[in-house]
C-alpha positions as CSV (number, residue, x, y, z in Angstrom):
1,X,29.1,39.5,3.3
2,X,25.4,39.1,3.9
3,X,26.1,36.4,7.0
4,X,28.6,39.5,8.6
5,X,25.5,42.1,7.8
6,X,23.1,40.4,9.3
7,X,25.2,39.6,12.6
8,X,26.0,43.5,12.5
9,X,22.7,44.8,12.5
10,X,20.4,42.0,13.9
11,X,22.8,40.2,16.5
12,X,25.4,42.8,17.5
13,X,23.2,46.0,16.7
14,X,26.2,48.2,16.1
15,X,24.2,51.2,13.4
16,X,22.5,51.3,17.1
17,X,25.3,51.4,19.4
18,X,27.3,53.5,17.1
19,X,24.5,56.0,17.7
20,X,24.1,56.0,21.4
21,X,28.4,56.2,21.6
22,X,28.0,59.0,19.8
23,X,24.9,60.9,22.1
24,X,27.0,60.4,24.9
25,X,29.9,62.0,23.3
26,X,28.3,64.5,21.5
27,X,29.4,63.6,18.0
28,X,26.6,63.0,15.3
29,X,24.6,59.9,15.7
30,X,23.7,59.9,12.1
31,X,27.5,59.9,10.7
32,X,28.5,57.2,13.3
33,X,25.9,54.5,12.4
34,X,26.9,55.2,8.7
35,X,30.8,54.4,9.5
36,X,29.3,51.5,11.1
37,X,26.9,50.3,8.5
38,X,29.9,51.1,5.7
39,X,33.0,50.6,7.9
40,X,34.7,53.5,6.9
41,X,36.1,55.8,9.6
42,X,34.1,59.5,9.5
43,X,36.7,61.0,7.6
44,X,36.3,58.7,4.6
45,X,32.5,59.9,4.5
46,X,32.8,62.7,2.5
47,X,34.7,61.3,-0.5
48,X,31.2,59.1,-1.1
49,X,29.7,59.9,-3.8
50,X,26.6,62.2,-3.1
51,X,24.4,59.2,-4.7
52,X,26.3,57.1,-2.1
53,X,25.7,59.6,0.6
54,X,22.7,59.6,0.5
55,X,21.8,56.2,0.4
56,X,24.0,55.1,3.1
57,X,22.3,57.9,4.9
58,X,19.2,56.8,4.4
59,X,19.7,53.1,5.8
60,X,21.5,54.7,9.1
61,X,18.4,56.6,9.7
62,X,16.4,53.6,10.0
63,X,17.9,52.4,13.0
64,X,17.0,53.8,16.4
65,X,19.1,55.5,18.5
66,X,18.4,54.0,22.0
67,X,17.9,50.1,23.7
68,X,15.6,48.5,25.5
69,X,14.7,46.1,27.7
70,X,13.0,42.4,26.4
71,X,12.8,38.9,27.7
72,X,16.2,38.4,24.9
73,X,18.5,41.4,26.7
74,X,18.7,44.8,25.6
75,X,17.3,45.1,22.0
76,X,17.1,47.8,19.8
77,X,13.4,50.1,21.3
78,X,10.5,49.5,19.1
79,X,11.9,46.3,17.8
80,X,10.1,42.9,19.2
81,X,10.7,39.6,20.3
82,X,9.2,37.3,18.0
83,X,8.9,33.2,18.4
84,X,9.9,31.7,15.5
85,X,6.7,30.4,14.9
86,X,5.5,33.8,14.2
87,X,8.1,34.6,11.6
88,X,7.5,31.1,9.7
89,X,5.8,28.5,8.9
90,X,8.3,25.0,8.3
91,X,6.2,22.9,6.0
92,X,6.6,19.2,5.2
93,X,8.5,17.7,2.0
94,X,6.5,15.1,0.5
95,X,8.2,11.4,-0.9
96,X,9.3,11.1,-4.1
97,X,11.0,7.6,-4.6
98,X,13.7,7.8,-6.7
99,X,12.1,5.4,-9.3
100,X,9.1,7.5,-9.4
101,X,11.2,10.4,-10.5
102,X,10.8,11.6,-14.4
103,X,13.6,12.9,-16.6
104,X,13.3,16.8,-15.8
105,X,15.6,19.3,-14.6
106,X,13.9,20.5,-11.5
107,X,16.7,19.4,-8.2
108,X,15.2,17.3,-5.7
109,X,16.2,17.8,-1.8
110,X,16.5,16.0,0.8
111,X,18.2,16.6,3.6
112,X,21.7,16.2,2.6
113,X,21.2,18.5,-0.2
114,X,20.5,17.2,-4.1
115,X,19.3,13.5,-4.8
116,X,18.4,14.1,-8.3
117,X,16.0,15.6,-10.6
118,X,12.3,15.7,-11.3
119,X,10.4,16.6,-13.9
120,X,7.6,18.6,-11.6
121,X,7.9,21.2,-9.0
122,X,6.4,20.1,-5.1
123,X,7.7,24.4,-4.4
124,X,6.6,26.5,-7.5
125,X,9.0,29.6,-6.3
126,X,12.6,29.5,-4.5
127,X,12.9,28.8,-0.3
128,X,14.9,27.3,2.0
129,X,15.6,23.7,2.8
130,X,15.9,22.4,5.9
131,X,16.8,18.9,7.4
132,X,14.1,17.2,9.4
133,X,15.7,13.6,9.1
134,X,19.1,12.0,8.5
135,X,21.3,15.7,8.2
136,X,19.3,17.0,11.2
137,X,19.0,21.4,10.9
138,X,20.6,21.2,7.2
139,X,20.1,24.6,5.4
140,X,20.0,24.7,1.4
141,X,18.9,28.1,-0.2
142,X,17.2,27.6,-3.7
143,X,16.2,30.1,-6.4
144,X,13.9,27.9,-8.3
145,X,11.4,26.1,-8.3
146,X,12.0,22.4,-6.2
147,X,10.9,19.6,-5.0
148,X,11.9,18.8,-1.1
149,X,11.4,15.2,-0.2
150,X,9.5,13.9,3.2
151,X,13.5,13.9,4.9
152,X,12.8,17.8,4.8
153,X,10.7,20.9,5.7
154,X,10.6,24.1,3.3
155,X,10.1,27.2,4.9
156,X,7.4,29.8,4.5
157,X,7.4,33.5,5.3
158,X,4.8,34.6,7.4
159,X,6.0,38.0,8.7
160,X,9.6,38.3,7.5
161,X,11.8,38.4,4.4
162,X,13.1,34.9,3.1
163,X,16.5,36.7,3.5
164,X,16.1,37.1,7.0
165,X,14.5,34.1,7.9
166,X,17.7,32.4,6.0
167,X,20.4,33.9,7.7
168,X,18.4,33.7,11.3
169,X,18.1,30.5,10.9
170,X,21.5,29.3,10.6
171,X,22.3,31.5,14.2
172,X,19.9,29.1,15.7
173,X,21.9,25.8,16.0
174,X,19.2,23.6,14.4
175,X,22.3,20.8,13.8
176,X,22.1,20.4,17.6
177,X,18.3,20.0,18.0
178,X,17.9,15.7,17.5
179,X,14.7,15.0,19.2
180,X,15.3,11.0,17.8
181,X,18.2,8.9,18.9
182,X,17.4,6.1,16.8
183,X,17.0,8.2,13.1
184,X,18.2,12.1,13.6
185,X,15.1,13.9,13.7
186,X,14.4,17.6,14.0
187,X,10.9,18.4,15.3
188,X,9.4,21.9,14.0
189,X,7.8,22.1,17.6
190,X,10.9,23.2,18.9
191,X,11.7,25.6,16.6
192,X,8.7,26.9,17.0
193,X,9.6,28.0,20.0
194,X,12.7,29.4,19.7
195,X,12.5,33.5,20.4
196,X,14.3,36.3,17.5
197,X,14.4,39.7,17.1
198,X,12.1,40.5,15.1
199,X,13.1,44.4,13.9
200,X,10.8,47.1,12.5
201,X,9.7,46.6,8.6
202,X,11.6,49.5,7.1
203,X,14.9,47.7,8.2
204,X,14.0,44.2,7.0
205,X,13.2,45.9,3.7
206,X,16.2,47.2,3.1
207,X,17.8,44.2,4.4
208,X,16.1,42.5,2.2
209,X,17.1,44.7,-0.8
210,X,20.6,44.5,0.1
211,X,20.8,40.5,0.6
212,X,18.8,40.1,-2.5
213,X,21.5,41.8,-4.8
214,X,23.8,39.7,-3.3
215,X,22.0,36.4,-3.8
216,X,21.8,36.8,-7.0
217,X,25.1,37.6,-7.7
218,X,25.9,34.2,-6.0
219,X,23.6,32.5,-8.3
220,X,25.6,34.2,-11.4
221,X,28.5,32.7,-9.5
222,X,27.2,29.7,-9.1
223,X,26.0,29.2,-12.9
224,X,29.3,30.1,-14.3
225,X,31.1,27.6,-11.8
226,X,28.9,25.2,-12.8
227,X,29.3,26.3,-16.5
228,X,33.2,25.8,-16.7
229,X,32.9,22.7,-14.7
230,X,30.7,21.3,-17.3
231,X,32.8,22.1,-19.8
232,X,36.2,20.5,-18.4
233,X,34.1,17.3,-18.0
234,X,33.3,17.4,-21.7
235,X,36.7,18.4,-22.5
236,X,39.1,17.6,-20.3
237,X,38.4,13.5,-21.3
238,X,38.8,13.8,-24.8
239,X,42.1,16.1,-24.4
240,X,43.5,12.5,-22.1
241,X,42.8,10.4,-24.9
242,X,44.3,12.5,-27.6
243,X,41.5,12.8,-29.2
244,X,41.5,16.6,-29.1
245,X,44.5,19.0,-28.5
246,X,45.6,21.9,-26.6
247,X,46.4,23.6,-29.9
248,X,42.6,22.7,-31.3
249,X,40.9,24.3,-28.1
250,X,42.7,27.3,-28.2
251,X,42.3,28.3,-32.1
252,X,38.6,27.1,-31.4
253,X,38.6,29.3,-28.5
């Protein structure tokens, strides 16, 4: 859901061009970026609630209702283009040997994703992972705090949402950007100087408020996958070996 809002609002622009469809037509601009923020037909509007309305209201009037012209195409007027540079900051991992690492529960990254577990942060709040050698333009989104080895950058908001730069950055094809034939290697340099769309603040906000209710109801997700998963490996080993029984789990249950 959030990869098809962002590619609706920031990559297609269709709450924009639903507006200027409608202009030309003469049917409210307003209404039409709704249905297309919402995708419900016009009709289906009405039976919102008036809490919902409003709301969806709301985030249809922060889009404009004209294009313009940029060094990217036709963007939505009074939005920018933005280098990534300008949006970010991709800063370095830092080694962590694996027999330096202390018992702790804080996940180490590199750029395959978890290696293990340390008992100090390197990232004190959550970010993004990405692959700068080995798994070349990996992405890894983490709510806690981390510790990303030297095989990785972390990424730091300068001028956008972590949302946004997330979801941006897998459009950008980072998997195909090896500057090392020898050992896969991504350099930031590059990436740097990739141009974005970089839309008006209101928008990102409620972008951000959107994806951010969604994240998290990934990480509850994730944490009760992980959850049951624990509990068949404890379980599901003893119920093998006869040690436990059907019967027992369920009147324990």
């Amino acid at each position: 859901m959030a990869q098809a809002i962002f590619k609706s609002w920031f990559v297609d622009f269709d709450p924009v061009k639903a507006k200027i469809a409608a202009k030309l037509e003469g049917r409210d601009p307003l209404r039409a970026a709704m249905s297309a923020i919402s995708g419900k037909p016009d009709a289906q509007l009405d039976t919102l609630l008036p809490a919902q309305f409003a709301s969806l209201a709301a985030t249809a009037a922060l889009f404009p209702d004209e294009m313009e012209k940029s060094e990217l195409g036709e963007i939505p007027r009074e939005w920018k283009v933005q280098r990534v540079g300008g949006l970010l900051e991709l800063a370095y991992g830092k080694a962590l040997k694996s027999t330096d690492r202390k018992e702790g529960t804080v996940p180490v990254y590199g750029s395959g994703g978890i290696t293990g577990y340390h008992d100090e942060a390197l990232v004190p709040q959550g970010s993004i992972i990405v692959g700068r050698k080995g798994t070349v333009g990996s992405l890894y989104w983490e709510d806690e705090p981390f510790f990303p080895i030297d095989t990785t950058y972390y990424v730091r908001p300068l001028t956008v949402p972590l949302t946004y730069c997330y979801y941006a950055m897998q459009a950008l094809g980072l998997e195909t950007m090896n500057t090392d034939a020898a050992v896969p290697g991504l350099n930031r340099e590059n990436v740097y100087r990739i141009e974005l769309v970089q839309p008006e603040s209101f928008v990102l906000q409620k972008f951000d408020t959107i994806i951010s209710t969604l994240r998290k109801a990934i990480r509850v997700n994730s944490n009760s996958n992980k959850a049951l998963t624990d509990l068949r490996d404890t379980l599901l080993p003893r119920l093998l070996s006869g040690e436990l029984s059907v019967a027992d789990t369920v009147n324990k249950g």
